[in-house]
ChimeraX commands (.cxc) that place a marker at each C-alpha (Angstrom):
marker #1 position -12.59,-4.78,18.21 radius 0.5
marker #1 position -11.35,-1.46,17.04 radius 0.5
marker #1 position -8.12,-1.91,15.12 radius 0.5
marker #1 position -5.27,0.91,13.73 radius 0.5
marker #1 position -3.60,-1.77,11.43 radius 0.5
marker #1 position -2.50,-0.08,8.62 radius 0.5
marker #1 position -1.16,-2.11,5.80 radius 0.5
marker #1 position 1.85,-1.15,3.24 radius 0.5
marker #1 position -0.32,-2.03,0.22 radius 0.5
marker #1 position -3.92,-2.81,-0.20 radius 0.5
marker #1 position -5.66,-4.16,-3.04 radius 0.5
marker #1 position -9.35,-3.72,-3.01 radius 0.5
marker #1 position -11.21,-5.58,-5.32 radius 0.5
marker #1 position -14.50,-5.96,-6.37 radius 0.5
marker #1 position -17.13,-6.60,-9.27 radius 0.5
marker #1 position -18.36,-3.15,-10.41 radius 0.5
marker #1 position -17.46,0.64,-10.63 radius 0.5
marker #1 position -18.62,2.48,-7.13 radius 0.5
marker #1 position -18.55,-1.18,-5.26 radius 0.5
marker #1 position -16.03,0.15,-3.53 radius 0.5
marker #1 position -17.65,3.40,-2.80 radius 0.5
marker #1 position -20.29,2.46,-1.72 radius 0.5
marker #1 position -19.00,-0.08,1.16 radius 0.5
marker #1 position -15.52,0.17,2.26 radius 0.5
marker #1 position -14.20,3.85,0.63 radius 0.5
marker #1 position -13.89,5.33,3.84 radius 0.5
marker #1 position -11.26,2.63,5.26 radius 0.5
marker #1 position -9.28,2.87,1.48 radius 0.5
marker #1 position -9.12,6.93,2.01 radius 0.5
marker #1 position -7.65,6.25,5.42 radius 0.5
marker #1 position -5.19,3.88,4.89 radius 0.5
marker #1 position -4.31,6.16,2.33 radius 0.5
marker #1 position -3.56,9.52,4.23 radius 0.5
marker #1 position -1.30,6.74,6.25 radius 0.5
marker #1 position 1.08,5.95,3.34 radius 0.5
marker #1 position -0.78,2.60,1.77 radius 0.5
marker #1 position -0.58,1.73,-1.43 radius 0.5
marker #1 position -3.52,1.23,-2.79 radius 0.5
marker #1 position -4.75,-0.52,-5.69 radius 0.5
marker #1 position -8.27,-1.02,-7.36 radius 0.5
marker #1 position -9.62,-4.24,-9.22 radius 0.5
marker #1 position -12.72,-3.35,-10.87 radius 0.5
marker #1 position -13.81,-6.74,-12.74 radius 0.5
marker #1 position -16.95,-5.16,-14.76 radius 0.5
marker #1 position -17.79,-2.62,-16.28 radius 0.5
marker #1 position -21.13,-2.11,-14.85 radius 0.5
marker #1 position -22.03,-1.53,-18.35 radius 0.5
marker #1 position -25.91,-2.85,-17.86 radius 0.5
marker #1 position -26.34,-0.40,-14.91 radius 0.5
marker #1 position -28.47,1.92,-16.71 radius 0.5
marker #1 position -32.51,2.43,-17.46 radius 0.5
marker #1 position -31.75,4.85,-20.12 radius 0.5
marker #1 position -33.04,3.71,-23.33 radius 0.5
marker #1 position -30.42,5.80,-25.14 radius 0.5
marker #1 position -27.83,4.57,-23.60 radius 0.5
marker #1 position -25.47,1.69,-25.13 radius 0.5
marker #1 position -23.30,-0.98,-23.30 radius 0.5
marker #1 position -20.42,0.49,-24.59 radius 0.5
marker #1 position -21.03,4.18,-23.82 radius 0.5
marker #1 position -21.81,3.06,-20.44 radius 0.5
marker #1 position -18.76,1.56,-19.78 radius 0.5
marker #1 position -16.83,4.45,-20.58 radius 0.5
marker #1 position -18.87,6.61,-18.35 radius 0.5
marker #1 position -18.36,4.44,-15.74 radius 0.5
marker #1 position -14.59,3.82,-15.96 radius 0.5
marker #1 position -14.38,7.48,-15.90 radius 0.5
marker #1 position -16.58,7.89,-12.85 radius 0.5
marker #1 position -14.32,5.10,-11.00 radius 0.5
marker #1 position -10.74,6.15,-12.02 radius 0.5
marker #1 position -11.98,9.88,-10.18 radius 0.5
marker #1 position -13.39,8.16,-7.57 radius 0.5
marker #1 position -9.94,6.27,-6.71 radius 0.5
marker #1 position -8.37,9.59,-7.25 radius 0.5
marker #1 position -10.25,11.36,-4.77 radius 0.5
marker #1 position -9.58,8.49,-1.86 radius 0.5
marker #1 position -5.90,8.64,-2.72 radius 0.5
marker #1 position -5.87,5.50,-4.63 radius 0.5
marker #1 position -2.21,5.04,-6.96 radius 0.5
marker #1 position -3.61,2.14,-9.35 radius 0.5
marker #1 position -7.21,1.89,-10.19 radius 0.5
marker #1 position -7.32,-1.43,-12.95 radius 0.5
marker #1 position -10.12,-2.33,-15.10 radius 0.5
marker #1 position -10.63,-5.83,-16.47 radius 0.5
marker #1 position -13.57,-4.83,-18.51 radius 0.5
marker #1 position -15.93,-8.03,-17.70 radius 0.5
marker #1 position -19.72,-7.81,-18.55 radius 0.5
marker #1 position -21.96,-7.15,-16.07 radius 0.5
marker #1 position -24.33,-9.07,-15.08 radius 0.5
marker #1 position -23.31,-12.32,-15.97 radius 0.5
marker #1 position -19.74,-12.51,-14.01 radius 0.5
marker #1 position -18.59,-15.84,-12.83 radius 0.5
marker #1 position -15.87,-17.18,-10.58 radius 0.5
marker #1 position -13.69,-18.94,-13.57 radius 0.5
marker #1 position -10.32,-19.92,-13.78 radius 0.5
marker #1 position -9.31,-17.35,-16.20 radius 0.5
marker #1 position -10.52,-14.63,-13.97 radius 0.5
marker #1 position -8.61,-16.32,-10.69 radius 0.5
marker #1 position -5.30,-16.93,-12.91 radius 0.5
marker #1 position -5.37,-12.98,-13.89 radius 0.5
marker #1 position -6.39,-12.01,-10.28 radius 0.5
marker #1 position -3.29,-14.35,-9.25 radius 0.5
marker #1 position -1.30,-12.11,-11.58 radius 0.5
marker #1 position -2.13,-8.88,-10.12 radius 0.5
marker #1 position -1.76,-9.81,-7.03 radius 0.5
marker #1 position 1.78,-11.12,-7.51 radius 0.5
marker #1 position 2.26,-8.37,-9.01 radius 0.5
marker #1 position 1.47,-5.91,-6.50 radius 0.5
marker #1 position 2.02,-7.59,-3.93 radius 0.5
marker #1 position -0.61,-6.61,-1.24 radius 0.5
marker #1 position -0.09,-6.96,2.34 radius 0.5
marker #1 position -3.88,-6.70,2.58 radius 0.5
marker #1 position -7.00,-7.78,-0.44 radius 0.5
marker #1 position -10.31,-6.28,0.58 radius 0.5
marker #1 position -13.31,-8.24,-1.25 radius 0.5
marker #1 position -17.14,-8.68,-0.89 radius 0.5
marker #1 position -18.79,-11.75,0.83 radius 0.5
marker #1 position -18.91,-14.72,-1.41 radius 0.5
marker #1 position -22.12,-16.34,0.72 radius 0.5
marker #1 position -24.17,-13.10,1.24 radius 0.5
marker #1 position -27.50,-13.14,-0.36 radius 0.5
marker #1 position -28.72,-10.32,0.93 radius 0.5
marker #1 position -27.97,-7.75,3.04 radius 0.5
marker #1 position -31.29,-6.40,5.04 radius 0.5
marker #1 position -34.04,-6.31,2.81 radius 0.5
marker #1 position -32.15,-6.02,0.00 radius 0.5
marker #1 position -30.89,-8.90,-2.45 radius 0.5
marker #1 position -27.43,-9.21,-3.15 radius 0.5
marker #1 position -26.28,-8.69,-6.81 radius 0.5
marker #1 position -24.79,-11.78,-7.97 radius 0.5
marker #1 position -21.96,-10.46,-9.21 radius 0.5
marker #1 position -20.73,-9.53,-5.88 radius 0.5
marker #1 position -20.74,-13.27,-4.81 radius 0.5
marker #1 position -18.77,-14.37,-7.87 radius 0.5
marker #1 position -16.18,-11.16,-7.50 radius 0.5
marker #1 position -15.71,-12.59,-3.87 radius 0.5
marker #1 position -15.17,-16.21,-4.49 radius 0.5
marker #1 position -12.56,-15.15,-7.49 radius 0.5
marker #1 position -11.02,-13.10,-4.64 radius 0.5
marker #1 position -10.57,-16.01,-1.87 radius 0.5
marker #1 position -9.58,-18.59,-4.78 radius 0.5
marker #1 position -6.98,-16.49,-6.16 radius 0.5
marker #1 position -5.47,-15.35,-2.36 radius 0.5
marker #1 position -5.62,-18.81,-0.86 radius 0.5
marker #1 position -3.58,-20.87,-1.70 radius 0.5
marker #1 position -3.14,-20.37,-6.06 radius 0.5
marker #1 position -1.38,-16.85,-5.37 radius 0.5
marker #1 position 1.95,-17.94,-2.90 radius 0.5
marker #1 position 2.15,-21.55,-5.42 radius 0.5
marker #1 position 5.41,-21.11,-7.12 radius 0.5
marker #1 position 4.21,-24.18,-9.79 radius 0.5
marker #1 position 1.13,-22.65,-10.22 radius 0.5
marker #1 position 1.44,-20.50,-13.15 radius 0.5
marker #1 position 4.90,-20.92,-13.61 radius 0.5
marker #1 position 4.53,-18.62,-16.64 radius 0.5
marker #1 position 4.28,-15.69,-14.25 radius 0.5
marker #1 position 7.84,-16.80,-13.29 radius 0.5
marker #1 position 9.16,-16.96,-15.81 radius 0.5
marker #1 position 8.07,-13.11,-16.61 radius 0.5
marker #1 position 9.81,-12.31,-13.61 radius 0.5
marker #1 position 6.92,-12.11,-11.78 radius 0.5
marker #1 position 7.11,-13.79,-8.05 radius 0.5
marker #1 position 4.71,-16.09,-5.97 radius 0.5
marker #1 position 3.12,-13.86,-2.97 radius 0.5
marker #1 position 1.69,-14.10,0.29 radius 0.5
marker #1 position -1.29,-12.30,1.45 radius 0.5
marker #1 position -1.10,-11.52,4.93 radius 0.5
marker #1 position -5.02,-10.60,5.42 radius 0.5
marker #1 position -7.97,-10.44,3.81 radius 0.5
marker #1 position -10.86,-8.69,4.52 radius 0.5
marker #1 position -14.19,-8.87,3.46 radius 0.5
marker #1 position -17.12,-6.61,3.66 radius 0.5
marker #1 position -20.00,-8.34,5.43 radius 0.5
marker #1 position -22.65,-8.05,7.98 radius 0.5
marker #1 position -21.69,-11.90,9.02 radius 0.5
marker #1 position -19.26,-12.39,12.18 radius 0.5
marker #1 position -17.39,-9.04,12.04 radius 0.5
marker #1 position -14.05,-9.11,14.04 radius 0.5
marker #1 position -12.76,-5.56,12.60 radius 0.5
marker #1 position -13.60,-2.31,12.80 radius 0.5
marker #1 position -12.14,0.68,10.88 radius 0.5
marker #1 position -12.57,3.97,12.34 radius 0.5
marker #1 position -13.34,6.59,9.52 radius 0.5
marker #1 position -14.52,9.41,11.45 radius 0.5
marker #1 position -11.67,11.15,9.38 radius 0.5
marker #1 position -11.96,10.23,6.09 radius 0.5
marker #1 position -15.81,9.76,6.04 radius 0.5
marker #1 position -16.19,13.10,3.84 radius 0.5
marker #1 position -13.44,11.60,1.72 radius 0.5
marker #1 position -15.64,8.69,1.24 radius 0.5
marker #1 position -18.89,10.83,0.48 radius 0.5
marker #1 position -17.03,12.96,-2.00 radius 0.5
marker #1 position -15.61,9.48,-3.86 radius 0.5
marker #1 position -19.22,8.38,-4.40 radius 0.5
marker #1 position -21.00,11.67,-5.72 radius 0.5
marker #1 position -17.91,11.18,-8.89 radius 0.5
marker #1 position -20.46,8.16,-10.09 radius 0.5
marker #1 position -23.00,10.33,-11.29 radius 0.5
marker #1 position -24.58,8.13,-13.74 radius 0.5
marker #1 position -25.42,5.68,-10.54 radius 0.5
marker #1 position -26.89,7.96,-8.31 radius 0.5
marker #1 position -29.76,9.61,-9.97 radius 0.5
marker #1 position -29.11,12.89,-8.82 radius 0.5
marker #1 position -29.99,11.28,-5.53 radius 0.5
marker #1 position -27.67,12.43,-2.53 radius 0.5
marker #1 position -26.83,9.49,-0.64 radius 0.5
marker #1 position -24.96,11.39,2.39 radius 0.5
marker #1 position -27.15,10.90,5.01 radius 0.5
marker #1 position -27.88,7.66,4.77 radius 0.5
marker #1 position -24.47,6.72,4.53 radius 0.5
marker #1 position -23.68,8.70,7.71 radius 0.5
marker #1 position -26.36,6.50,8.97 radius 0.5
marker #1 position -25.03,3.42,7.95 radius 0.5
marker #1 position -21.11,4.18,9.20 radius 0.5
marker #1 position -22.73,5.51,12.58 radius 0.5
marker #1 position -24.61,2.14,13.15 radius 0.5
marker #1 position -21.31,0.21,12.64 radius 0.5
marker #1 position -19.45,2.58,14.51 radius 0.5
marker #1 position -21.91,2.06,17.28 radius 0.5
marker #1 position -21.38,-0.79,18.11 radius 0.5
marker #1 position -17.50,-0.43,19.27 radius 0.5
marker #1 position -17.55,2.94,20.36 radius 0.5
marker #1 position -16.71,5.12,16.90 radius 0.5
marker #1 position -18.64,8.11,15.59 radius 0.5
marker #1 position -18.09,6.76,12.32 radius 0.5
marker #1 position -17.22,3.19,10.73 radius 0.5
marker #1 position -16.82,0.75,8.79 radius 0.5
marker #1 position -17.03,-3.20,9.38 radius 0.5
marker #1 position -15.01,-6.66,7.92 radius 0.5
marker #1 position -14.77,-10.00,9.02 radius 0.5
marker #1 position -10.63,-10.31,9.05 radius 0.5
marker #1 position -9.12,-13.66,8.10 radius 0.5
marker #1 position -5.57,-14.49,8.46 radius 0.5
marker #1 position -3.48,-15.82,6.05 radius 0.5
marker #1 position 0.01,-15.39,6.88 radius 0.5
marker #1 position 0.34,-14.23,10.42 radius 0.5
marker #1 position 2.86,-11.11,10.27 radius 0.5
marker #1 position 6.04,-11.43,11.97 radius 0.5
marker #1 position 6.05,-10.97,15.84 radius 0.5
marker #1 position 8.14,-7.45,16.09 radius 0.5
marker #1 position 11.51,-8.64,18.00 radius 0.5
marker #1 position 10.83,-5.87,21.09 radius 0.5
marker #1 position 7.63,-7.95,21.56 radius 0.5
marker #1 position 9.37,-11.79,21.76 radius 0.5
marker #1 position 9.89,-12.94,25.35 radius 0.5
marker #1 position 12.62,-14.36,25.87 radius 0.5
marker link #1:1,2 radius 0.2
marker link #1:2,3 radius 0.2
marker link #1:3,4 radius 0.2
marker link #1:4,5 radius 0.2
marker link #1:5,6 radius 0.2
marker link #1:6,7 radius 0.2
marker link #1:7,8 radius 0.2
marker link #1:8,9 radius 0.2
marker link #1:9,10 radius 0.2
marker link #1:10,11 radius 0.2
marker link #1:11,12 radius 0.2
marker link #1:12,13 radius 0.2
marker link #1:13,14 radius 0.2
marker link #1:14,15 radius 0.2
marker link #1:15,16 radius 0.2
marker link #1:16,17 radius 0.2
marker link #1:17,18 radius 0.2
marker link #1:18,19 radius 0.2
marker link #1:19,20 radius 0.2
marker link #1:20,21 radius 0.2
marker link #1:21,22 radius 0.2
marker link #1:22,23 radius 0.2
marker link #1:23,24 radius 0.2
marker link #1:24,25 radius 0.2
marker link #1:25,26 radius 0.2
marker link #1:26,27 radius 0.2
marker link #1:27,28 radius 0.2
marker link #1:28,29 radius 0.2
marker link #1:29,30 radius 0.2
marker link #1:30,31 radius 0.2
marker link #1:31,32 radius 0.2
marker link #1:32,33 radius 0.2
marker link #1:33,34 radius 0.2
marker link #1:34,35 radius 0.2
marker link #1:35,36 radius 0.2
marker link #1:36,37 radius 0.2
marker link #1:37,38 radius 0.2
marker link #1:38,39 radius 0.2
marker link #1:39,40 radius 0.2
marker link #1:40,41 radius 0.2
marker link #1:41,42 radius 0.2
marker link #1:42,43 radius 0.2
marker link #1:43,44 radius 0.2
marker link #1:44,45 radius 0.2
marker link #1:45,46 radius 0.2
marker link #1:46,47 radius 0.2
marker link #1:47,48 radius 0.2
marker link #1:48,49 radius 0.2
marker link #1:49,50 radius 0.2
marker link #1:50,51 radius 0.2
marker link #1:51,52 radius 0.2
marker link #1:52,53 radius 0.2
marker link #1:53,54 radius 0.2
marker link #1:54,55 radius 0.2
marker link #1:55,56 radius 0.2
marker link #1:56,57 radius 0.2
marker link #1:57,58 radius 0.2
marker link #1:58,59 radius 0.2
marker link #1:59,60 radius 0.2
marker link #1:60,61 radius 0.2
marker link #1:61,62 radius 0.2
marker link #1:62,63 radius 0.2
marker link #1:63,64 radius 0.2
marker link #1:64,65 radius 0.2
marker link #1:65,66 radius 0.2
marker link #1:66,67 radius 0.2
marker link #1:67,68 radius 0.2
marker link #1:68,69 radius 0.2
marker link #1:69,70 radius 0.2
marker link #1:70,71 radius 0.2
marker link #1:71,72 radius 0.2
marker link #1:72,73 radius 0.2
marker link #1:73,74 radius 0.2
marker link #1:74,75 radius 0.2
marker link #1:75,76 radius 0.2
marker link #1:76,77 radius 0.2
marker link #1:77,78 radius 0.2
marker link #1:78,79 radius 0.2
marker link #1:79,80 radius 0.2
marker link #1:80,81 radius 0.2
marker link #1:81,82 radius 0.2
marker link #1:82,83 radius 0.2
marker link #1:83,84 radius 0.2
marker link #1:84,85 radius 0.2
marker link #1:85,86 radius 0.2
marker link #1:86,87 radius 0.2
marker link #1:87,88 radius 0.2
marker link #1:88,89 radius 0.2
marker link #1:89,90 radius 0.2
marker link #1:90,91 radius 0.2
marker link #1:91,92 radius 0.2
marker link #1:92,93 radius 0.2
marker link #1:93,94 radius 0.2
marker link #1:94,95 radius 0.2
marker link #1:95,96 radius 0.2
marker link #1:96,97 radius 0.2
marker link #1:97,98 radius 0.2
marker link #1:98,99 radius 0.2
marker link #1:99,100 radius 0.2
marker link #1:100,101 radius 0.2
marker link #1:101,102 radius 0.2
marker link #1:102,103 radius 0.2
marker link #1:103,104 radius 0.2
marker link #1:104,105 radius 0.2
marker link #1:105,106 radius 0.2
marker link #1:106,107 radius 0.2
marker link #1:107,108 radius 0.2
marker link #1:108,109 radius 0.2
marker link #1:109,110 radius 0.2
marker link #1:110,111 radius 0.2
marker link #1:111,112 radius 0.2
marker link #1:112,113 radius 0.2
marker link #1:113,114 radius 0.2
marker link #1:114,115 radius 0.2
marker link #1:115,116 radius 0.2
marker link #1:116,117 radius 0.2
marker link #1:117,118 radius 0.2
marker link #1:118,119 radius 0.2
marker link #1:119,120 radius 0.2
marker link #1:120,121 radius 0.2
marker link #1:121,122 radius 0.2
marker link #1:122,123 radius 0.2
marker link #1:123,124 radius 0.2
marker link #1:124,125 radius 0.2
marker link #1:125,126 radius 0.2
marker link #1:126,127 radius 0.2
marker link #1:127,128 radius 0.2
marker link #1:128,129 radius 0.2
marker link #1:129,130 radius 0.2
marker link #1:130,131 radius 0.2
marker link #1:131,132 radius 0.2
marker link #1:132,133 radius 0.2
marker link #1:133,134 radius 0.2
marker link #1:134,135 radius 0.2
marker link #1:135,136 radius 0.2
marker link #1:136,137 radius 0.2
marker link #1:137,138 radius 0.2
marker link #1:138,139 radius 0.2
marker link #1:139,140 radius 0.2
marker link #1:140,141 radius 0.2
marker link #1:141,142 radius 0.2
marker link #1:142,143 radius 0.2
marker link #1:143,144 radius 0.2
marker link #1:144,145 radius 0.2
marker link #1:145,146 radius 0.2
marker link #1:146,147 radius 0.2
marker link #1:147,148 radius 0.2
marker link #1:148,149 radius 0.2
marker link #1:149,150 radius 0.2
marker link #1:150,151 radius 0.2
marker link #1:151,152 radius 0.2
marker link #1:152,153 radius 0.2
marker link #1:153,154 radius 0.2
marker link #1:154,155 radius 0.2
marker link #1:155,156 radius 0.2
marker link #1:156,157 radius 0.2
marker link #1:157,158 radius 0.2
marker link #1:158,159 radius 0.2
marker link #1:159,160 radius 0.2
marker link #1:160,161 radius 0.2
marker link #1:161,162 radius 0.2
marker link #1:162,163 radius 0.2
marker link #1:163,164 radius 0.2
marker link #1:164,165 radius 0.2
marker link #1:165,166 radius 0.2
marker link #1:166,167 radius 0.2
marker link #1:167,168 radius 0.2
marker link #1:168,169 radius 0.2
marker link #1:169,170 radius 0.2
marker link #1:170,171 radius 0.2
marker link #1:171,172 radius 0.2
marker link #1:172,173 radius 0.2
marker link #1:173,174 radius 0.2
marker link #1:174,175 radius 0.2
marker link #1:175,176 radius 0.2
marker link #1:176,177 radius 0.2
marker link #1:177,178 radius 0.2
marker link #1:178,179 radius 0.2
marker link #1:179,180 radius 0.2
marker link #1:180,181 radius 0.2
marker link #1:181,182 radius 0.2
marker link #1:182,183 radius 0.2
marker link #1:183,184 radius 0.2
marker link #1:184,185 radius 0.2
marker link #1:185,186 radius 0.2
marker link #1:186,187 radius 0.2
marker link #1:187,188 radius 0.2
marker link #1:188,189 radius 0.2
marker link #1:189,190 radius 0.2
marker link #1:190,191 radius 0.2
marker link #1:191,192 radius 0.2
marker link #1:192,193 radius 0.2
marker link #1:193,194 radius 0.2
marker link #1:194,195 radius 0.2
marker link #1:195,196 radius 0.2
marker link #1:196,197 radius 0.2
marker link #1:197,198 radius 0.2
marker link #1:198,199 radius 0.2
marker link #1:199,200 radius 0.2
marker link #1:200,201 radius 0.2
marker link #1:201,202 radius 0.2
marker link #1:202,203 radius 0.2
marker link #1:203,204 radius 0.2
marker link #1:204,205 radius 0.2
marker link #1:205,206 radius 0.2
marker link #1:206,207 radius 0.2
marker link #1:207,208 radius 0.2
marker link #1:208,209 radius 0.2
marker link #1:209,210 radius 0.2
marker link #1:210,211 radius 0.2
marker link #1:211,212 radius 0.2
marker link #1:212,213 radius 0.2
marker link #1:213,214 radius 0.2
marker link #1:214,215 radius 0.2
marker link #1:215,216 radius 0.2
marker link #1:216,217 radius 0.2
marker link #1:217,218 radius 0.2
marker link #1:218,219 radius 0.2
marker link #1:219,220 radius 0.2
marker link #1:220,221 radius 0.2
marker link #1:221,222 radius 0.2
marker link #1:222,223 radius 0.2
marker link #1:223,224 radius 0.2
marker link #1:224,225 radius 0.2
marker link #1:225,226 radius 0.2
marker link #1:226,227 radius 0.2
marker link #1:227,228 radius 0.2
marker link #1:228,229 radius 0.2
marker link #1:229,230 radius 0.2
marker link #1:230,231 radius 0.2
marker link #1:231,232 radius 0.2
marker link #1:232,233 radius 0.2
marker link #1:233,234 radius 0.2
marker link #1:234,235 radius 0.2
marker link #1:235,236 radius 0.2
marker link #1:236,237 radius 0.2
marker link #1:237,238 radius 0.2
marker link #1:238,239 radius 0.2
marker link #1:239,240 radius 0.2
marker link #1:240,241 radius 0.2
marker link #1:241,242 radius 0.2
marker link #1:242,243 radius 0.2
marker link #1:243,244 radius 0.2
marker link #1:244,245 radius 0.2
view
């Protein structure tokens, strides 16, 4: 199904600079041009992404946080948030869920868009593993450690409130029930990932992008899309025109 949900505030997160990009930019840029609040989590600094033998860890990182923080400018993102992990070797720990717990009590996001903590691969193509343990960090912290007022009481007691997700949607190839039309913003999206320079090679990844958003989009009707399987977390409220009474 096709779906025009829009939520207030969004918190995408995910395990490396251009993550985002490269999967669901086009559905951040839209919610975006609808009044979201949006809010990036980038857990590493995909500061081993590079053949160059020139090239340190720590010059990388830089490069890259640059890259990212235009990126989330140009898809109309208002936070972009670095927690400056290594790459490569990211796991799903306890520290990492407690300060995901804090952001997103913090922000308080209506909606948390992750990877898929099972995929493996995708096509012919292995997963990174970094991706897995972004995702499971992701579901831990949303469900149920986030809305658990004695969890963490220190976050209380900065003022800092127990939340409730209301959805949570995770970029997959695996049982999709939601589609995002970006037929709009799929320039946006294109644009966002040509500001990671260092990643791409001098490669221009347009058309196969188009290809991949027109397959999705395919297969509900849409020029261009892009795909999630949408869990529930707390239902929203039933608007009161819509209760029968």
């Amino acid at each position: 199904m096709s779906n025009t949900y829009i939520p207030e505030r969004a918190m995408f997160i995910f395990a490396h600079p251009d993550d985002i990009e490269f999967s669901v930019a086009g559905t951040a840029a839209k919610w975006a041009s609808r009044g979201c609040e949006n809010t990036y989590v980038v857990i590493t600094d995909g500061n081993v992404g590079s053949h160059d033998p020139d090239m340190s860890r720590e010059e990388l990182a830089q490069i890259r946080r640059q890259e990212q923080t235009a990126a989330a400018k140009v898809a109309g993102a208002i936070n972009c948030i670095f927690l400056g992990y290594d790459d490569g070797s990211l796991e799903p720990t306890l520290a990492l869920r407690k300060q995901l717990v804090k952001l997103i009590r913090q922000y308080r996001p209506n909606a948390v868009v992750c990877g898929d903590p099972n995929m493996y691969y995708r096509g012919e193509r292995l997963n990174h593993p970094d991706h897995r343990a972004a995702a499971r960090a992701v579901f831990d912290a949303v469900f149920p450690a986030c809305e658990m007022r004695l969890l963490y009481p220190e976050f209380e007691a900065e003022g800092i409130q127990p939340h409730k997700v209301n959805f949570v949607f995770v970029t997959t190839d695996q049982e999709l029930n939601h589609f995002v039309d970006i037929s709009e913003t799929i320039n946006t999206k294109l644009k966002a990932l040509n500001e990671h320079r260092s990643q791409l090679g001098g490669i221009d990844y347009s058309d196969r992008m188009r290809e991949r958003a027109t397959a999705v989009g395919k297969q509900v009707g849409l020029a261009y899309a892009e795909a999630f399987r949408r869990f529930t977390v707390t239902p929203l409220p039933i608007p009161q025109e819509e209760i029968v009474q």
